[in-house]
KOLZABA-440150 format. One record per residue (C-alpha): residue number from 0; residue in three letters; chain; y, x, z. Coordinates in Angstrom, 3 decimals, padded with zeros to 6 digits, always signed. Each point is the difference from the previous one (the first is absolute). Layout:
<recs>
- NUM ALA A Y X Z
...
</recs>
This chain:
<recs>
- 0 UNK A -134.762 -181.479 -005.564
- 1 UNK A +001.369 -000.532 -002.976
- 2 UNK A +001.947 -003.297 +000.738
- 3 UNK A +001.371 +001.506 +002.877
- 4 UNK A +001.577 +002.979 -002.009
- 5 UNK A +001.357 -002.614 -002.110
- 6 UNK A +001.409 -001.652 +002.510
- 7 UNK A +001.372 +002.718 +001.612
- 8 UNK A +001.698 +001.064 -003.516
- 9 UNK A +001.674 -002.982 -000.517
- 10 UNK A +001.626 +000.358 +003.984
- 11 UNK A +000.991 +003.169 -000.928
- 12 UNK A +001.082 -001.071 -003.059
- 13 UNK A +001.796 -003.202 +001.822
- 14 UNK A +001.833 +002.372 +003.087
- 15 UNK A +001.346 +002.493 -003.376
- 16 UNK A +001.732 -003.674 -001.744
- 17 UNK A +001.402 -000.712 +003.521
- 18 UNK A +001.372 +002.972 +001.368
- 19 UNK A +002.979 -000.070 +001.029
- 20 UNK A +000.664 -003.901 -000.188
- 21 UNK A +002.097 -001.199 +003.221
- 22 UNK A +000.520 -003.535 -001.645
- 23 UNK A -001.240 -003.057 -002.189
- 24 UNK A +001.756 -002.203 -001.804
- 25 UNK A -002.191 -003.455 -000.227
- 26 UNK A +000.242 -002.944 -002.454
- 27 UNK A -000.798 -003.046 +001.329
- 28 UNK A -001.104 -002.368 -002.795
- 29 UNK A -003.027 +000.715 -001.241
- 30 UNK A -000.650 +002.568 +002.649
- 31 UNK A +000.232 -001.967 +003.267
- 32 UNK A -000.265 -003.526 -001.003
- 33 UNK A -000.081 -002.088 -003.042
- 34 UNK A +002.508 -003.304 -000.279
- 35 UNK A -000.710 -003.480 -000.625
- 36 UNK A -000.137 -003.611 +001.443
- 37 UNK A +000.534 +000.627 +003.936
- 38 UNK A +001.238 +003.080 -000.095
- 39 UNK A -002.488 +002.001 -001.434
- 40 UNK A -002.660 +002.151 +001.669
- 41 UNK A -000.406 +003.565 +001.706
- 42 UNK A -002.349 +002.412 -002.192
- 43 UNK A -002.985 +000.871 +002.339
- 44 UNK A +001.192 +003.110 +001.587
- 45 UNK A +003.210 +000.188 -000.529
- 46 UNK A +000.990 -001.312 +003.085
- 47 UNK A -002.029 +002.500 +001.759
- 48 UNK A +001.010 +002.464 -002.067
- 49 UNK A +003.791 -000.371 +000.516
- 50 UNK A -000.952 +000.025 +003.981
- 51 UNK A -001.311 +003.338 -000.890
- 52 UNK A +002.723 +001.658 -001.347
- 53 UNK A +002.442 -000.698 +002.683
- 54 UNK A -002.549 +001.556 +002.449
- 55 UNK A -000.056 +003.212 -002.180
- 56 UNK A +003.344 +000.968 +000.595
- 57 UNK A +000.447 -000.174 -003.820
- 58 UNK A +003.772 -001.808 -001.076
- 59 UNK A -000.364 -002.964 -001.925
- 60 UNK A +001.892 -001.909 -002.333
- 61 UNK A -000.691 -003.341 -001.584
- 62 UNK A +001.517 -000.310 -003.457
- 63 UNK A -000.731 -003.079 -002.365
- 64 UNK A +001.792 -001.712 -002.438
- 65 UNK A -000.350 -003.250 +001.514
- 66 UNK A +002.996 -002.552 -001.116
- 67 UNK A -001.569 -003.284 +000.615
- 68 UNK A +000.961 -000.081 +003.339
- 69 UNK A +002.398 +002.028 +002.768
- 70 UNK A -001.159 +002.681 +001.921
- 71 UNK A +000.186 -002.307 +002.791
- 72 UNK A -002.377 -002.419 -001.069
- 73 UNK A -001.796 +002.840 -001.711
- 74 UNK A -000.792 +001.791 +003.327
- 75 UNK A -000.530 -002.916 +001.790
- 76 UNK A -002.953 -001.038 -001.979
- 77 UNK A -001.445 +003.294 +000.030
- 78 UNK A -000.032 +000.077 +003.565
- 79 UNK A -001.630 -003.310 -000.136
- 80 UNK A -002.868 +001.556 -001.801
- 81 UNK A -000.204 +002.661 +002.468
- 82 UNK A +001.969 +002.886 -001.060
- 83 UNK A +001.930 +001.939 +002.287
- 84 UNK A +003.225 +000.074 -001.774
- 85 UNK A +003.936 -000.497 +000.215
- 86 UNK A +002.758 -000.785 -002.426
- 87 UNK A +001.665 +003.854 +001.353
- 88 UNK A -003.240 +001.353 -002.019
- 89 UNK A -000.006 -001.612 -003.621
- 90 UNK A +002.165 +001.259 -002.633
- 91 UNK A +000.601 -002.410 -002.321
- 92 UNK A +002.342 -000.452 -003.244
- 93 UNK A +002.280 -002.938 +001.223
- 94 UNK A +002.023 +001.739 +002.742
- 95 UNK A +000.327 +003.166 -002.625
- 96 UNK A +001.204 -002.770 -002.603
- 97 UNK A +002.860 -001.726 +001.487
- 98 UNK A +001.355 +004.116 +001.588
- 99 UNK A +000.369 +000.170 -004.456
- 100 UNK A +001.556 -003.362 -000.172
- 101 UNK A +002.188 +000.814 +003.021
- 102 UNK A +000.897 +003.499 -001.216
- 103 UNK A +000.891 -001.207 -003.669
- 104 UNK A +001.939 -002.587 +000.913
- 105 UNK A -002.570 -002.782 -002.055
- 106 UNK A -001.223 -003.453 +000.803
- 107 UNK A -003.057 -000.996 -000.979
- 108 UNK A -001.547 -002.805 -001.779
- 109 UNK A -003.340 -000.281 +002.014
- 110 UNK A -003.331 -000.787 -001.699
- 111 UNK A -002.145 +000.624 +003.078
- 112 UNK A -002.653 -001.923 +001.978
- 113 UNK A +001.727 -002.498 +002.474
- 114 UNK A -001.071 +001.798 +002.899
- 115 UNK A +001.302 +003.451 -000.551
- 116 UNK A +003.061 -001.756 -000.602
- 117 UNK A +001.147 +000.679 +003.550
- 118 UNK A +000.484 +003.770 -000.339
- 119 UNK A +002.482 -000.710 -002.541
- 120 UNK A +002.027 -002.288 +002.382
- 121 UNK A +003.065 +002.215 +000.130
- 122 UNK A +000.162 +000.576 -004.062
- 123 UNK A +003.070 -001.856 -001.256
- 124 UNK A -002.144 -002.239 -003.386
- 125 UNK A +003.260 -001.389 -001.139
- 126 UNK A +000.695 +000.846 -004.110
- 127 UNK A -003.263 +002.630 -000.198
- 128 UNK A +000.934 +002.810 -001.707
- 129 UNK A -003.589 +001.376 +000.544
- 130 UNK A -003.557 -001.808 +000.050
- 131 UNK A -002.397 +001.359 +002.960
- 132 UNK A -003.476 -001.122 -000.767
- 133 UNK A -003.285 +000.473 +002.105
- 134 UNK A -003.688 -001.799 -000.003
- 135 UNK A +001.358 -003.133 -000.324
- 136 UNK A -003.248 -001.916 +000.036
- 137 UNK A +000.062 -003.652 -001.205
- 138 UNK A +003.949 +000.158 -000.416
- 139 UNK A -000.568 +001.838 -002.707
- 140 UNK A +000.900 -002.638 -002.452
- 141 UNK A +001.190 -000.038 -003.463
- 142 UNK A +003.153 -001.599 +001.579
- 143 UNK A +000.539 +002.670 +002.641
- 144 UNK A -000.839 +003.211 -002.152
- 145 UNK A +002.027 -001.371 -002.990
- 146 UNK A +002.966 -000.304 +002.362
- 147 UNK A -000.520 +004.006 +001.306
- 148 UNK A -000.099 +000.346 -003.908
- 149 UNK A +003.587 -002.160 -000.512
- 150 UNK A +001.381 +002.138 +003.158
- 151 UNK A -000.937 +003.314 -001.783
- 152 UNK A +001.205 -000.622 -003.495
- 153 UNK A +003.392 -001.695 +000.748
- 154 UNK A +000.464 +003.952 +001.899
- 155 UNK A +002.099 +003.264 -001.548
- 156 UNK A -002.336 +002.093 +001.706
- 157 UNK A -003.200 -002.172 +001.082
- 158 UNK A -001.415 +001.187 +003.620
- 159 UNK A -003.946 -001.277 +000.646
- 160 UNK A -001.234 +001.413 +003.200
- 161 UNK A -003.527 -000.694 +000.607
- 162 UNK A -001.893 +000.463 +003.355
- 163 UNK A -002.866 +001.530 -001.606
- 164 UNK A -001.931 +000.188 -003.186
- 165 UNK A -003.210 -001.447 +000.620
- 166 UNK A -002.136 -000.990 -002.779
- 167 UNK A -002.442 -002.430 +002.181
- 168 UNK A -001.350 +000.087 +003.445
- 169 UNK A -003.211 -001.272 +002.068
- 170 UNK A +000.052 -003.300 +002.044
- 171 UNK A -003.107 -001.710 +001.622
- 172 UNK A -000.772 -002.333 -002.846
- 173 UNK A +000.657 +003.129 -003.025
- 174 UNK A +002.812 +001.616 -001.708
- 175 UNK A +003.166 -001.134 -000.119
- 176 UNK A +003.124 +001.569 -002.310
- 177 UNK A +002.526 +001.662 +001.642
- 178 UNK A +003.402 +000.407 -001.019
- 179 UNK A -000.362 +002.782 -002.320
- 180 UNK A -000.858 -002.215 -003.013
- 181 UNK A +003.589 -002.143 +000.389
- 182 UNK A +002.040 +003.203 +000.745
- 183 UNK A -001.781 +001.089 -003.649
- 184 UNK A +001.039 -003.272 -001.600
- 185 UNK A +003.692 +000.273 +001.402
- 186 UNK A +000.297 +003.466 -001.162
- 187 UNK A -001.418 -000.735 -003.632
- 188 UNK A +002.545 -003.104 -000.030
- 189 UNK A +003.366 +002.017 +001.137
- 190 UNK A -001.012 +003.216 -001.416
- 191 UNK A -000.022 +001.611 +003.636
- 192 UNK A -001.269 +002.121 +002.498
- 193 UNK A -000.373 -001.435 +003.444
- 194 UNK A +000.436 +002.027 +002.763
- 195 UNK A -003.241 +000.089 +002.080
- 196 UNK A +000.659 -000.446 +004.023
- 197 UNK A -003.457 +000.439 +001.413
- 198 UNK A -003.824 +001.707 -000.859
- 199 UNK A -000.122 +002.065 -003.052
- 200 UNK A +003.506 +001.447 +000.487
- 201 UNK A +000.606 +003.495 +001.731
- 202 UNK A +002.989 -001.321 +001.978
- 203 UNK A -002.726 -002.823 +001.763
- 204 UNK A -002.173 +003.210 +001.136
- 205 UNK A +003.273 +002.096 +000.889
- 206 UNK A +001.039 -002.715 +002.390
- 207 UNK A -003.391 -000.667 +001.678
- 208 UNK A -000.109 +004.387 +000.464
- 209 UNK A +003.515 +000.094 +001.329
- 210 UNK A -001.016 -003.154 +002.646
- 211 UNK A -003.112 +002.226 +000.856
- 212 UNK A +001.621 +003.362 +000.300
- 213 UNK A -002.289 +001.647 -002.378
- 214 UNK A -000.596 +001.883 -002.995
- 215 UNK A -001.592 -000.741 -003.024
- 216 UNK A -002.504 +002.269 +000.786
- 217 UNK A -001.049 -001.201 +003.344
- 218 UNK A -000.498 -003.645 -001.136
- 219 UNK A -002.703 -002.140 -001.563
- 220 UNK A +000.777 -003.168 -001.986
- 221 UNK A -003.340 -002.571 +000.075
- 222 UNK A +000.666 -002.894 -002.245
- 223 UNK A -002.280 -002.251 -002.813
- 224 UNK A +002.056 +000.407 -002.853
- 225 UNK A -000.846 +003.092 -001.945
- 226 UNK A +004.187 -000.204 -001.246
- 227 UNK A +001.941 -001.052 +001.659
- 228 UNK A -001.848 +001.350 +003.952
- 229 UNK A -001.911 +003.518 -001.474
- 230 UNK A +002.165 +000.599 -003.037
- 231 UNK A +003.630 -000.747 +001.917
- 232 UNK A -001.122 +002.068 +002.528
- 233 UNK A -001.619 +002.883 -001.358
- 234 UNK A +003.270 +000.198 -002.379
- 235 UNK A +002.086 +000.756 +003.417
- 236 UNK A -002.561 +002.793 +000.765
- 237 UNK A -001.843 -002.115 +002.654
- 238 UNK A -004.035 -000.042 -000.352
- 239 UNK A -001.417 -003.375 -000.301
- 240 UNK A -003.466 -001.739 +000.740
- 241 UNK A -001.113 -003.618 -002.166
- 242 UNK A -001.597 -002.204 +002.078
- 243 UNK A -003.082 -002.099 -001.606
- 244 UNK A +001.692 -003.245 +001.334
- 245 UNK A +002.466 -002.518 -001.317
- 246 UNK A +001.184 +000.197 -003.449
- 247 UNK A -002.911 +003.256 -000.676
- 248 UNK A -002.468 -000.507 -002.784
- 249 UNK A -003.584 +001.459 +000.251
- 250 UNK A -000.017 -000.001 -004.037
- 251 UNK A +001.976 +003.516 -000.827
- 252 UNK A +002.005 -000.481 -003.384
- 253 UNK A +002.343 +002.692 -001.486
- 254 UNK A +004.039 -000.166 +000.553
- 255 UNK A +001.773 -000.821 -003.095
- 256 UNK A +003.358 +001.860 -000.908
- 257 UNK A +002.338 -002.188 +001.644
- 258 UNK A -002.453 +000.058 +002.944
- 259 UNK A -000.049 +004.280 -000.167
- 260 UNK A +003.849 -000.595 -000.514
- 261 UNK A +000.296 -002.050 +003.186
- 262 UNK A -002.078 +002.389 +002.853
- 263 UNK A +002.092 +003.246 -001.610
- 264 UNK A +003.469 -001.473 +000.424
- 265 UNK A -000.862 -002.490 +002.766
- 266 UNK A +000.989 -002.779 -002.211
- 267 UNK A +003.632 -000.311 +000.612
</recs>
């Protein structure tokens, strides 16, 4: 009797922390797959899972911070895993980063992963007067990152736009860093502040509401990362759920300041 009034509170207590929710906004590394040699793996469940949700009526939107490849070849090797997905359903920071380069007239020195170089295709590169930098992976050389660095200080008014602010992320074979750590290094070196495109930063969240046609209120973010999915989120007023998958650690450990700092302001 007494697990089943349990379990009956926490339903209850489940149906209260969803009321009202009409949509879900999904990350999908760490939450539906994990990356590495072949193209990575599906989570178990996940592909079932996102089957689900499109049979509950609920809207869904995918949004990552993937820059190692295009949404193209993104999509298309989700589907190969199983996923029921199309490149009309991931938001994304690239396409939202070359409307700013478009709209302030700059061209971009591009320290990006070779394959996501294709959704920068109609970006004039000639004489950067800005450096656009994303999870770069092994082109992240001293060579490349000390010419971003060359671009930035030879500026008036530096511009570093960075398609997220990752610290590291999950692939099959264990952690990997993600561009957050060279965005850091670029920043300490100019004496900047780039401009985050992408997952922690309210105008990512805005866009991915607006392409849903829903409120803050009526939406649920489900991510891995505990600042840049939950805290970005939960800064724009949408609730948000941590998965136990990906980049998650069982072992709890208290924020630091800059950590507190980061979930409060969404960390851009």
């Amino acid at each position: 009797m007494r697990a089943m009034a349990a379990a009956a509170a926490t339903a209850a207590a489940w149906a209260q922390r969803l009321a009202g929710v009409r949509g879900l906004l999904l990350d999908v590394s760490g939450v539906l797959y994990d990356g590495g040699d072949g193209g990575g793996t599906a989570i178990p469940g996940s592909v079932e899972a996102v089957a689900r949700i499109k049979q509950s009526g609920l809207k869904l939107r995918f949004c990552t911070n993937e820059s190692q490849k295009s949404r193209d070849k993104f999509v298309g090797l989700l589907q190969r895993l199983g996923f029921d997905i199309s490149v009309n359903e991931i938001t994304s920071p690239a396409p939202a980063a070359c409307q700013i380069l478009k709209e302030r007239g700059l061209r971009p020195y591009l320290l990006v992963h070779d394959d996501v170089l294709p959704e920068f295709n109609e970006m004039d590169t000639s004489n950067p007067n800005c450096v656009v930098i994303a999870d770069s992976g092994d082109s992240f050389s001293y060579q490349n990152v000390n010419k971003a660095f060359r671009v930035l200080v030879s500026l008036e008014n530096p511009v570093l736009i960075s398609l997220g602010e990752g610290r590291y992320y999950k692939e099959s074979d264990g952690l990997m860093l993600d561009v957050g750590p060279y965005v850091k290094a670029l920043e300490y070196a100019c004496d900047i502040r780039a401009e985050v495109v992408g997952k922690p930063a309210p105008e990512f969240f805005q866009a991915a509401l607006r392409e849903m046609g829903l409120e803050a209120h009526e939406t649920i973010m489900i991510g891995d990362d505990i600042v840049s999915d939950v805290g970005g989120a939960q800064r724009c007023g949408i609730r948000a759920l941590q998965v136990r998958t990906g980049k998650f650690r069982p072992i709890a450990r208290t924020l630091n300041r800059a950590e507190e700092e980061e979930i409060r302001t969404g960390g851009g």
